[in-house]
Every structure is written in C-alpha cells, then in structure tokens.
C-alpha positions as CSV (number, residue, x, y, z in Angstrom):
1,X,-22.1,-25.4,8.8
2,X,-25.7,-24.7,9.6
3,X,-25.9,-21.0,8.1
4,X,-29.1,-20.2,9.3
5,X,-28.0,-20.3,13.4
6,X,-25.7,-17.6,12.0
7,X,-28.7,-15.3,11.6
8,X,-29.1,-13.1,15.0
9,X,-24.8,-13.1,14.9
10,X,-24.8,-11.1,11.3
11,X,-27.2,-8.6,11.9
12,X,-25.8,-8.2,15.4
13,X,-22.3,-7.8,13.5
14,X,-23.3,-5.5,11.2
15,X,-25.4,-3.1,13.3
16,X,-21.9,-2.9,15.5
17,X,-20.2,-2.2,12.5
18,X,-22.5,0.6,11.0
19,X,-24.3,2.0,14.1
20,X,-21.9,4.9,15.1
21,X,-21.9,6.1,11.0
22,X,-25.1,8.7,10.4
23,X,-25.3,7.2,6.9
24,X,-23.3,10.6,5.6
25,X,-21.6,10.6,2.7
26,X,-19.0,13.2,1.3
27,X,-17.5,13.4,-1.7
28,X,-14.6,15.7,-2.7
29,X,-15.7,18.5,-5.0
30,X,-13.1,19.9,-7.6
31,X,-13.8,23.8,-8.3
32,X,-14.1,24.6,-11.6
33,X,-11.3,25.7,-13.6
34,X,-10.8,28.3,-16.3
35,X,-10.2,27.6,-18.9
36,X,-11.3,28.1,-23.2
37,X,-10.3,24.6,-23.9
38,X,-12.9,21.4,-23.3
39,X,-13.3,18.2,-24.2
40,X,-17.1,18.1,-24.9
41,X,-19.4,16.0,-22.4
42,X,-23.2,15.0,-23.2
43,X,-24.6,13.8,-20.1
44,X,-28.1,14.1,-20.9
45,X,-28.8,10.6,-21.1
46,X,-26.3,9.9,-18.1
47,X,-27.1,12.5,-15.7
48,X,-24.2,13.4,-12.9
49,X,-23.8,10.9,-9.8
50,X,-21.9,12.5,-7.2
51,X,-18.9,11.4,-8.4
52,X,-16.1,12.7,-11.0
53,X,-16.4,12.4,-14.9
54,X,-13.4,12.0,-16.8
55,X,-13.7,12.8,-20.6
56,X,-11.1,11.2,-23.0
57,X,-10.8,11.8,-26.8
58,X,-8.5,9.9,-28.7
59,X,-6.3,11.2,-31.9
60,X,-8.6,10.7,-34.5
61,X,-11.4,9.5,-32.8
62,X,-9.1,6.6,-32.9
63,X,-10.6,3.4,-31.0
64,X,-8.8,1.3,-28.4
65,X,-8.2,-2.1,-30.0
66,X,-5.4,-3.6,-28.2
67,X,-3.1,-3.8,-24.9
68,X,-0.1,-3.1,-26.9
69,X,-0.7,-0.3,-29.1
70,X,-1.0,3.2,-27.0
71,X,-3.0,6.0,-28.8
72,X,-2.5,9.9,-28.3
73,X,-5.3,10.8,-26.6
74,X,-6.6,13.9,-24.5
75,X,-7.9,14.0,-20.9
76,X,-10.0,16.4,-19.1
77,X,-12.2,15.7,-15.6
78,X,-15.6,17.3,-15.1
79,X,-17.1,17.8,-12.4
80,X,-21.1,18.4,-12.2
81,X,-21.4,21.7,-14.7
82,X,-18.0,22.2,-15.5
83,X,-14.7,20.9,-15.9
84,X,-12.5,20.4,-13.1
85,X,-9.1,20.7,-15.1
86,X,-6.8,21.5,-17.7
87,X,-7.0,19.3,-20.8
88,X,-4.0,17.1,-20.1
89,X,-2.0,15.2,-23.2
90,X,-1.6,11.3,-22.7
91,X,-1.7,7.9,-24.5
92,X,-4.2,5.2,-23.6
93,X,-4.4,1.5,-24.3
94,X,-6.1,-1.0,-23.3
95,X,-5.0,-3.6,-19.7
96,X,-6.3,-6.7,-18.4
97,X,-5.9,-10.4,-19.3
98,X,-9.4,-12.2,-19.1
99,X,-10.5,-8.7,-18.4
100,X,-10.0,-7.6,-21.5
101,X,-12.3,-10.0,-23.2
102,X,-15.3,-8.5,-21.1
103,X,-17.8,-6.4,-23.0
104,X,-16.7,-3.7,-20.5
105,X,-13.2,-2.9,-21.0
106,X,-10.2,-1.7,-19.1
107,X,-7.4,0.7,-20.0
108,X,-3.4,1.8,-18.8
109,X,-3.2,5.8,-19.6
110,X,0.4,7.8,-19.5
111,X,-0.1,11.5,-19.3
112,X,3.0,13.2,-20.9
113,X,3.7,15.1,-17.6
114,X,3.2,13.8,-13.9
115,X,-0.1,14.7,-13.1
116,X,-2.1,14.8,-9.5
117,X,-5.6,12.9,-10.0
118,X,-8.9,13.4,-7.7
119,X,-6.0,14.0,-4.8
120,X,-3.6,11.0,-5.5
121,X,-0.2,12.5,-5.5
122,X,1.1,13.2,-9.1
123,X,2.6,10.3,-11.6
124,X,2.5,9.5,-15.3
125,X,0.8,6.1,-15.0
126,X,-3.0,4.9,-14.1
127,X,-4.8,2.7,-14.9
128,X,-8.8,2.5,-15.3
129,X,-10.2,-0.3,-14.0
130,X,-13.5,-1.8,-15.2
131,X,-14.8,-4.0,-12.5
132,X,-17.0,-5.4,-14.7
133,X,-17.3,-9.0,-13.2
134,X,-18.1,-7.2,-10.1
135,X,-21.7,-6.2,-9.9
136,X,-20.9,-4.1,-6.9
137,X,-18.1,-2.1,-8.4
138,X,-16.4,-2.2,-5.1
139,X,-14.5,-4.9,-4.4
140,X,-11.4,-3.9,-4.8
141,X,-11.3,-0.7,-3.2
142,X,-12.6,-2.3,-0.4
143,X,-10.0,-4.6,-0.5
144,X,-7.1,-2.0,-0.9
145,X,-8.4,-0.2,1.7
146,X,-8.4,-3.5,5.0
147,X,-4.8,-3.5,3.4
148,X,-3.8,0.2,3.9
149,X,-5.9,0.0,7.3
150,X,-3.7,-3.2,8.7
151,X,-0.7,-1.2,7.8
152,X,0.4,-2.3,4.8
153,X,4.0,-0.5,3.1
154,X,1.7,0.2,-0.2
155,X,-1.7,-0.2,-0.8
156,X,-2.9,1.2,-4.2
157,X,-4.6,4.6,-4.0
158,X,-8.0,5.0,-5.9
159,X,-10.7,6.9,-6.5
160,X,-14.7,6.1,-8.8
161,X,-15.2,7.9,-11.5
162,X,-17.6,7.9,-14.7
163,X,-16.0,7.7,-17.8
164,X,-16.9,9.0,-21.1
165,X,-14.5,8.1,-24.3
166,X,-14.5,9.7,-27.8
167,X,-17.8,10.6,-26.7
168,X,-19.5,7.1,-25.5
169,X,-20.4,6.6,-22.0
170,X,-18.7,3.7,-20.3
171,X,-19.6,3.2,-16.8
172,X,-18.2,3.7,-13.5
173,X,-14.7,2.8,-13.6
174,X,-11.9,3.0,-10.7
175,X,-9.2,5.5,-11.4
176,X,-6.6,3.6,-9.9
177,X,-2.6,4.1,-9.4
178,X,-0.7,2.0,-11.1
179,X,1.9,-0.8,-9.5
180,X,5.3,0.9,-10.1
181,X,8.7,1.5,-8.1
182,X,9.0,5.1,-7.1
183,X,8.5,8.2,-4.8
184,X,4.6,8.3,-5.0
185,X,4.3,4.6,-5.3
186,X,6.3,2.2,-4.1
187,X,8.8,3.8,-2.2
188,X,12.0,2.0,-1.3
189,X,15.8,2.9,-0.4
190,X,17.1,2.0,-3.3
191,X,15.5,2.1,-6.8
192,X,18.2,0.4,-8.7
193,X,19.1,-2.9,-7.1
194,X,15.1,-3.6,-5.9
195,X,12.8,-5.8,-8.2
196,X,9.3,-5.8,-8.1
197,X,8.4,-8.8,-9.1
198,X,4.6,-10.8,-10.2
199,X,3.9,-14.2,-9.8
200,X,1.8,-14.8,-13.1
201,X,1.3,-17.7,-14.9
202,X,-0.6,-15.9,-17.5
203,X,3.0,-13.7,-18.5
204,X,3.0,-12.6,-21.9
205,X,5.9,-14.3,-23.9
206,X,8.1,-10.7,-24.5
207,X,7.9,-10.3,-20.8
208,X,11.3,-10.6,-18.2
209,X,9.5,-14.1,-17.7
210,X,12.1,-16.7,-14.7
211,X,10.2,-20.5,-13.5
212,X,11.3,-21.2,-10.3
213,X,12.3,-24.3,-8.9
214,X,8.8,-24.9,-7.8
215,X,7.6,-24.3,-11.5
216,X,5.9,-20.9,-10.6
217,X,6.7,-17.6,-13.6
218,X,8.4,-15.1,-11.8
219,X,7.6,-11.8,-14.3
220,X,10.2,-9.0,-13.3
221,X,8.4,-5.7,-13.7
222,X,11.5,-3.9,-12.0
223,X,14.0,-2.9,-13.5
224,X,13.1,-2.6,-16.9
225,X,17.1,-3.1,-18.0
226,X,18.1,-6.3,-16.9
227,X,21.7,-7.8,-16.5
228,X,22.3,-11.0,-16.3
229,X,24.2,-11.1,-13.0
230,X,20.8,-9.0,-11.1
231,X,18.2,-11.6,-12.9
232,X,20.0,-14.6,-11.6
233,X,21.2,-13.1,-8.2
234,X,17.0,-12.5,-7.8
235,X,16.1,-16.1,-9.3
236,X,18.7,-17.7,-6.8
237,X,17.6,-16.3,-4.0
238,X,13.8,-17.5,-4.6
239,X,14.9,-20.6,-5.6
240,X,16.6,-21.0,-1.8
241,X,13.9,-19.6,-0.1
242,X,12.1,-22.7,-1.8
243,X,14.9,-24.8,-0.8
244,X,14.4,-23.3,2.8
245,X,10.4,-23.9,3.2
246,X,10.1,-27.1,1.7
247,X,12.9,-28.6,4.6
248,X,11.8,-26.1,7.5
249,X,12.1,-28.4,10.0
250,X,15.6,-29.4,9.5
251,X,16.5,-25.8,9.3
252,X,15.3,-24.8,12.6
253,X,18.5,-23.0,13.5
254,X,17.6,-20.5,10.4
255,X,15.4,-17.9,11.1
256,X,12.2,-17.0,8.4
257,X,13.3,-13.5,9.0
258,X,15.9,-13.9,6.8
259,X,13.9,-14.7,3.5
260,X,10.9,-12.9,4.1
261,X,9.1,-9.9,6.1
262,X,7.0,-12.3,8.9
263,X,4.5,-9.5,9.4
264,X,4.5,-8.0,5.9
265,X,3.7,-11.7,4.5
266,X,0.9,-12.4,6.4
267,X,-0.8,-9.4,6.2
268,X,-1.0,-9.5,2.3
269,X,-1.9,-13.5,3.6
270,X,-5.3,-12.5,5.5
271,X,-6.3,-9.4,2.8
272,X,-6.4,-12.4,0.4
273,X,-7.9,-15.0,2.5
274,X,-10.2,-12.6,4.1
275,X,-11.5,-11.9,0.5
276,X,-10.8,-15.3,-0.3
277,X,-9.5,-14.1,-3.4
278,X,-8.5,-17.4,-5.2
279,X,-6.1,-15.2,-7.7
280,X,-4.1,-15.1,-4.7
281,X,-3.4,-18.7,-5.1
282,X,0.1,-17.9,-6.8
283,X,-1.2,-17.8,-9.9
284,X,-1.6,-14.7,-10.9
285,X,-1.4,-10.8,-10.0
286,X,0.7,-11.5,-6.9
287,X,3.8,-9.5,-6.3
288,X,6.3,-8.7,-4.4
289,X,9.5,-6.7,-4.0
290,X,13.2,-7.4,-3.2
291,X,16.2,-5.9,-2.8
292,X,19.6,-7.1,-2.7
293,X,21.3,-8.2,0.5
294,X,17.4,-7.7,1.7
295,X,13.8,-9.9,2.0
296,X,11.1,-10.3,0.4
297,X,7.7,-8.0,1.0
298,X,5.0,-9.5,-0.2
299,X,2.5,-7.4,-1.7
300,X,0.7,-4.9,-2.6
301,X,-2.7,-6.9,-3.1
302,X,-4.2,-6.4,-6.4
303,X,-7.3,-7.4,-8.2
304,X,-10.2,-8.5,-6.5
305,X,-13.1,-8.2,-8.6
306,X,-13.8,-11.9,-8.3
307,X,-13.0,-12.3,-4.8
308,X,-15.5,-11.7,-2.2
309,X,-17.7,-14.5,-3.2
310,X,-17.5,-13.6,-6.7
311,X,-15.9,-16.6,-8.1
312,X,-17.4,-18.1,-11.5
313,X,-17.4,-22.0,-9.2
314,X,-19.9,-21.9,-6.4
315,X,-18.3,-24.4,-4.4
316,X,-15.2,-21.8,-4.2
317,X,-18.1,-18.6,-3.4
318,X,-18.7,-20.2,-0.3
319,X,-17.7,-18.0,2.9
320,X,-16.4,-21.0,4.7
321,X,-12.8,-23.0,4.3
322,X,-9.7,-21.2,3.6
323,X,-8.9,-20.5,0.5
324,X,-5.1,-20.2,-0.1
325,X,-3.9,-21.5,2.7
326,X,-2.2,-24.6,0.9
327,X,-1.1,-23.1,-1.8
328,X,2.7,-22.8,-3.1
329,X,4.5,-21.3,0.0
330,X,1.6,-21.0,2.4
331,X,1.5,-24.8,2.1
332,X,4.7,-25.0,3.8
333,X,4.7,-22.2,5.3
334,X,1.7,-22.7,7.4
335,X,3.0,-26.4,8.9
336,X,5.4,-24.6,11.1
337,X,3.6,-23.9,14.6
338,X,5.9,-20.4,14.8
339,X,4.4,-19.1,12.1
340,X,0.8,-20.4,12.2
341,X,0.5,-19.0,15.4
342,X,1.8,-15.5,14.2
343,X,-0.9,-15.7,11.6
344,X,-3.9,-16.4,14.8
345,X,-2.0,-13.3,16.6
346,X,-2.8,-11.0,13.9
347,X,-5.9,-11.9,12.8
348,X,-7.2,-11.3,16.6
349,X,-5.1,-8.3,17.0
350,X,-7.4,-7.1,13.9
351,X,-10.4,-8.1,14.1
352,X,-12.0,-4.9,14.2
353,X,-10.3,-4.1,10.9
354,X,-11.5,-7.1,9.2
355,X,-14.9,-6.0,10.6
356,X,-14.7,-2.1,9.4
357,X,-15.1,-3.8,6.2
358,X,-18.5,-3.9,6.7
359,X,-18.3,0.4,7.0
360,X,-16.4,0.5,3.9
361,X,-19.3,-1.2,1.9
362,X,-21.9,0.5,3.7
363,X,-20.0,4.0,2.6
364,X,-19.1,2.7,-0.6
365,X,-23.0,1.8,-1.7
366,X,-24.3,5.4,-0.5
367,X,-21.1,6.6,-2.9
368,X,-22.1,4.8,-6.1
369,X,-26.0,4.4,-5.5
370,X,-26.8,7.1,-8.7
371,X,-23.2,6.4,-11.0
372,X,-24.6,2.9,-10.4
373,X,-27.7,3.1,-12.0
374,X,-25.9,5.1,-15.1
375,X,-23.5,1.8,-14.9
376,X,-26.5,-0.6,-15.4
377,X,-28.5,0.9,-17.9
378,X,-25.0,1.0,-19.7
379,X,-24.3,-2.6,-18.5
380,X,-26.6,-5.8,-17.6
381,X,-26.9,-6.0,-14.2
382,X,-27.8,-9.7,-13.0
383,X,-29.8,-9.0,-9.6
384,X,-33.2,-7.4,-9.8
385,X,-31.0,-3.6,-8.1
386,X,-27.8,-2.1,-7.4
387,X,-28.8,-2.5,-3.4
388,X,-29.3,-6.4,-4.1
389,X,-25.7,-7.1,-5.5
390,X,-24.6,-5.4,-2.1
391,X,-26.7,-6.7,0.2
392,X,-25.5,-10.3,-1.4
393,X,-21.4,-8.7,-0.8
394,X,-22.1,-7.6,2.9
395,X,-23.7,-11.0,3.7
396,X,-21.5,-13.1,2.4
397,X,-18.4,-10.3,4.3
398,X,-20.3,-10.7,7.5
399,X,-20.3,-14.9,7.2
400,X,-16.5,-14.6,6.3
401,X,-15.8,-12.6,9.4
402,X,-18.3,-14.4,11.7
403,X,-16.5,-18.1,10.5
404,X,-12.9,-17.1,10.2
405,X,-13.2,-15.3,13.9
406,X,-14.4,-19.4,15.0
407,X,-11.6,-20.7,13.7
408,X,-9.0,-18.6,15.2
C-alpha cells in the first residue's frame, strides 16, 4: 500500500471528525471538603494540570515492593488548592505482569469501605494504571471508550489523574475500575453460578489455572471458591465449543448462538482489531463471562497500552493487515461466510464510531496537555513533545480507519 496517496483522505477524515468540536475542554471540578485531616501535597515542582491529584501515604512510609504483599495505606484526592475528600483507609500493592518491570509502576488499591471515585459509582477495588509504554497516556481510555460507544455490556469506567505516593510524584496515571463480578461492575443475573474467566498464558502458578483442549490457560477469576463439579461443568463446555468451531461445517444444523453471544463477540473482535491490539491474540488479558445453562460474552477489552501502533515489532505497528483475525477461535470462526459477513455488517453499521475515535484523542490531548508535561519531566519521553506522540497515535488511527473501511 502506497501511504502517501492516502494523504488528502486523512486530513479530509480527520477535519470531518473534529470540525463540529470548538476545541473545549471541561473537566469535572470536586469542591473542596472540610475537613482537619490531610495527607500533605508539595506541588511546587509539579504544578496542578487540570486534572485530579490523588495523594497516598503508606503505613510507615512503607514502599511498594511486590504484587503480592498489600500495605495499609491512606488516600486522599486534591483538587487545585485543596482537597477534594475525606482521607479514606485502604491497602495498595503493586499489578501488572511485564508492566511491573517498567520504571513506572502500576498498583491494585482496596479501600476498607466502598467508595465513589472522580464520579465512578462506589466499589472497594481500583486499580492505577501506569501507561507507561504509552507515550500518549491514552490508549486505553480511548479504547474503553469505542467499546462502551458500540454498546458494549461493560466497558471499564476511568478517569486521569496525577499521583503523588509517600510524598514522590509519579506521573499521570489512569484511575481505573477494576474487572470484577458485581452491581457496579459487571452486572449479571446471577452472581453465583457465572465465571469470569481470562485467557492468560502468563497465569501465575497459585491461580484457578484450566488448559483447554486447544492448549490455551483458562484462569477463573469468578468465583473465588471453586468446586469441582462448577470448574469442570465450565472447562467442558469450552472444551465443546472448541469441538464445535474446529468442525463448523459439519455442524451446520447447530446454531453459533448457542455457544457464544454473535454480536457481543464481535464487538470485543473489532475494539481489538481496530486497535490492532496483538494481546488480543488469546494470549493474554482476554476475558469473558459464562453462566451456566448460558453463552459466552466475550469481553470487557482490557489493556491497550501497546496497541494502537505501539507494538515493540514494527512490522506488527503497521496500520495495515488484520491483526487477530487467525488467531485461536477467530481462525475458525472467521471461515464461516455467516459469521464473516456479520462481522462486515457491523463494522459498516459503525463506522462513524470507529471514526469518533479521532474526537476522543483530539479531547483527550487538550485534557492531559499540562499533567503531560509534569509526566515527562518525571519520565523520558522519546518524541521531541507531548503533541508529537499524538500526532504519531491520530495518524496511525486515521490510516487504520481509512484501510479497514477498503477492505470491508
């Protein structure tokens, strides 16, 4: 593919994406509350950005070593002057797998009580995501949001934020809710016979860790207390829907509604190919639930800070080719006509969608233009500005769109 012919099409693209936005961006301003107890905040050197600050102090002073070991910790959010809340108890440890490794870190906090963040309704359980790899500190809240805009049962909610611990600035981070079963997160019918379920490869060895037929970990997150009848009722199940995809064509007289949700599947399917996220490739972070007597519903998406282009291979950063259409069940999946040509009726029943991406990273950059530059005198930054690592994300969005849109 000759890029350059694409040229007029992009800007064209974009301008019909941005032109009816004035540029405006608004940013939901906690009023101060009252109260004699704060958790101290220097941000002299790191001057307020427009966006929340949340100040944690561990027990002690106490650092975060590990993913295992949670620390008693406090929690308050500031706003520009003043805090914006309470000083709420918690633990915090550290999250990620190769994330973890990264000079910027990521952590899993618990508050003792259910608490309401930045307007996300109330839980225990967040994590703080670092989205280091990701020079634009965006990707995946744009990516949560094309899934909650095509419809999706549950997208994680999120909001930025700066974050300060015992003291030390760390960089814009993405308060984020955590993937869990329940009223405010996943919601579903019935709580105690549905499993929410991660295809990881990278499962720890203490994990509810179940290979498939097909050889790929199936890590049950959901319900914590398993039996051995509901762990191999789940397990079977998968293991026939294998059975079912790898011989479609003599089971033409058994419908794909029966294993899986049609639409659900491939909207989680073009969220990840549109980012062409190659995590997505059934590898790692991709989940699902199931209930018994029920389907499968794939999703919700998670972790895209190397999608978008972002991948460490350049021959996989390109904006062209599919991504994960031949992997694990999408290889099979994908040589029935039925269900490829569900797949083209969505994507141009979307388009626009897809294309509003192009708003969200537009309203995104205005959003983290100051926190950003507190980010990267924290962090290296790679690209000679902030506005260069975006204009390098929206290009290589607009390309994705522009060659996806051709071959559908």
């Amino acid at each position: 593919m000759n890029f350059p012919i694409y040229a007029i099409a992009i800007a064209a693209l974009f301008f019909c994406a941005c032109s009816n936005s004035e540029g405006e961006v608004f940013v939901t301003q906690e009023e101060p509350v009252s109260t004699n107890d704060y958790l101290p905040l220097n941000d002299s050197e790191y001057p307020y950005a427009g966006i929340p600050r949340i100040v944690i102090e561990t027990e002690n002073k106490s650092p975060v070593k590990d993913r295992k070991t949670e620390i008693p910790a406090k929690l308050q959010v500031w706003g520009e002057s003043a805090p914006v809340s309470e000083v709420l108890d918690m633990t915090i440890r550290g999250r990620g797998n190769s994330t973890w490794d990264m000079p910027k870190k990521g952590y899993k906090i618990e508050f003792v009580d259910k608490q309401e963040m930045l307007g996300m309704p109330a839980d225990r359980d967040w994590a703080l995501i670092a989205n280091h790899a990701d020079k634009t500190l965006m990707k995946n809240h744009i990516a949560f949001r094309l899934s909650a805009g095509l419809g999706a049962y549950y997208s994680p909610r999120c909001e930025f934020v700066e974050l300060y611990l015992n003291k030390e600035y760390l960089g814009v981070y993405q308060l984020t809710e955590t993937i869990k079963i329940g009223k405010n997160r996943i919601r579903v019918p019935s709580p105690s016979t549905t499993f929410l379920v991660e295809i990881d490869a990278k499962s720890h060895k203490d994990d509810h860790v179940y290979l498939t037929n097909l050889g790929r970990a199936l890590n049950i997150h959901h319900p914590k207390e398993l039996n051995t009848l509901s762990q191999d009722t789940l397990i079977s199940f998968v293991n026939n829907f294998e059975s079912y995809v790898l011989l479609m064509k003599q089971y033409k007289n058994l419908s794909l509604d029966r294993w899986i949700d049609v639409n659900e599947y491939i909207l989680y399917y073009w969220v990840q190919e549109f980012a062409k996220n190659l995590d997505a490739n059934f590898y790692t972070s991709v989940y699902f639930t199931w209930s018994t007597d029920s389907r499968i519903f794939m999703g919700p998406v998670w972790d895209f800070d190397q999608a978008f282009g972002g991948q460490t291979d350049s021959n996989d950063n390109k904006p062209t080719e599919f991504g994960i259409r031949d992997r694990y069940w999408n290889k099979y999946l994908f040589e029935d006509a039925d269900f490829l040509q569900k797949v083209q009726e969505f994507w141009e029943s979307h388009r626009k969608v897809f294309l509003s991406v192009l708003d969200t990273i537009e309203h995104d950059r205005a959003m983290l233009e100051k926190a950003a530059q507190n980010n990267f005198k924290r962090w290296d930054l790679p690209y000679s500005s902030y506005d260069e690592a975006v204009h390098e994300l929206r290009n290589w969005t607009a390309l994705r769109f522009i060659w996806i849109d051709q071959e559908e």
